[in-house]
ZAMARGU-4260 file (C-alpha; in steps of 0.2 Angstrom, whole numbers, plus 5000, padded with zeros to 4 digits):
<rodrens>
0) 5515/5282/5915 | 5518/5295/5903 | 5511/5309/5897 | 5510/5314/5878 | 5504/5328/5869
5) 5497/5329/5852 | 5496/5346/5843 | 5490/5349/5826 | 5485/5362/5814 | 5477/5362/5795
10) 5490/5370/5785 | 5508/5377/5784 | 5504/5395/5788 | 5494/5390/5805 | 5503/5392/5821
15) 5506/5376/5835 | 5511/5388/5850 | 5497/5390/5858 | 5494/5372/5858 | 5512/5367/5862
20) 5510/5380/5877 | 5496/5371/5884 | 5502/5354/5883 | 5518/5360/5891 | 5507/5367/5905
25) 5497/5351/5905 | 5515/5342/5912 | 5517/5331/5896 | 5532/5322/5894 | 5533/5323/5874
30) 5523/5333/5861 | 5520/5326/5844 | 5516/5341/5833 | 5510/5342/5815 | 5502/5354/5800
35) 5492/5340/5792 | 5472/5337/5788 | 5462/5332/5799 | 5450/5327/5785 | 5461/5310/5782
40) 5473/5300/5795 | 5484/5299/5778 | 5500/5312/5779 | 5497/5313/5800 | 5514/5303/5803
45) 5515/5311/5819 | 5499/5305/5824 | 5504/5287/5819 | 5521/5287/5829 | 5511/5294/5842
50) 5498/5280/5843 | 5512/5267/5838 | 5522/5271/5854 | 5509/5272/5867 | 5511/5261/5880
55) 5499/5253/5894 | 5495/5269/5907 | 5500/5280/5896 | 5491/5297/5893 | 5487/5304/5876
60) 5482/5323/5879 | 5474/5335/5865 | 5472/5353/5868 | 5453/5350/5857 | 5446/5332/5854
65) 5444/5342/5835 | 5463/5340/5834 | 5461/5322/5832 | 5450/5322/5817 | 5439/5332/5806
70) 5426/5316/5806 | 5419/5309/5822 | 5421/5291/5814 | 5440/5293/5816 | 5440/5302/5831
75) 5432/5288/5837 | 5443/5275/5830 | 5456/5283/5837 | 5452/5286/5854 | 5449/5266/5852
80) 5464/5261/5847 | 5470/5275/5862 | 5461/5264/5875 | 5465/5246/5867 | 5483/5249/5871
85) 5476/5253/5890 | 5482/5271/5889 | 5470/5284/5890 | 5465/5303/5883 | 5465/5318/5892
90) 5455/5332/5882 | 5461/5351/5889 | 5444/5361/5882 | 5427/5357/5891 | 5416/5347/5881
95) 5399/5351/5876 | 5393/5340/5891 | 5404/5347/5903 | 5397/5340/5917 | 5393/5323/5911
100) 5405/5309/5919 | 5410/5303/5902 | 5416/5321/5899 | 5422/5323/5916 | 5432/5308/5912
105) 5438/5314/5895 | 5445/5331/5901 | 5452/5323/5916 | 5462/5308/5908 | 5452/5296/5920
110) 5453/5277/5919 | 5438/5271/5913 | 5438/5255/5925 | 5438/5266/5942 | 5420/5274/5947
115) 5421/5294/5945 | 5427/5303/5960 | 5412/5311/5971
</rodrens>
């Protein structure tokens, strides 16, 4: 299993550290990082690699589920094709559910198949 980050920003002036620091912190393996739209998935190569190269087990982790997309109908089709591979994504920010167990799940990088811990 491995763990990959994905940082992103909307333009060229805009700074990734703060990103790349906590996905650093957050033990991934590899950080895919971009200054791209988030309004499109067209120009996010990064993200393509990224989602190409995931394998089964594997952990996707954002800093913000908003760095994935600007739309929730590609955030959602990403996160999709995330879990169609059998990887899973780990969100660092609390949701606006936090204590929901499809949120808990989400920040945590849980498997979907395993019941939640109690």
């Amino acid at each position: 299993m491995k763990r990959y980050g994905y940082a992103r920003v909307s333009s060229l002036d805009q700074d990734l550290s703060i990103q790349r620091a906590a996905l650093k912190a957050a033990g991934c393996d590899l950080i895919r990082e971009e200054k791209a739209s988030g309004k499109s998935r067209q120009g996010r190569t990064e993200l393509q690699i990224l989602l190409d190269f995931v394998d089964e087990d594997d952990v996707i982790v954002v800093t913000k589920l908003d760095r994935l997309g600007r739309n929730l109908k590609d955030i959602l089709n990403i996160c999709a094709e995330i879990l169609d591979k059998g990887a899973r994504l780990q969100v660092l920010q609390s949701l606006a559910w936090p204590k929901s167990e499809v949120a808990q799940r989400i920040k945590n990088g849980d498997d979907a198949d395993e019941p939640p811990a109690r």
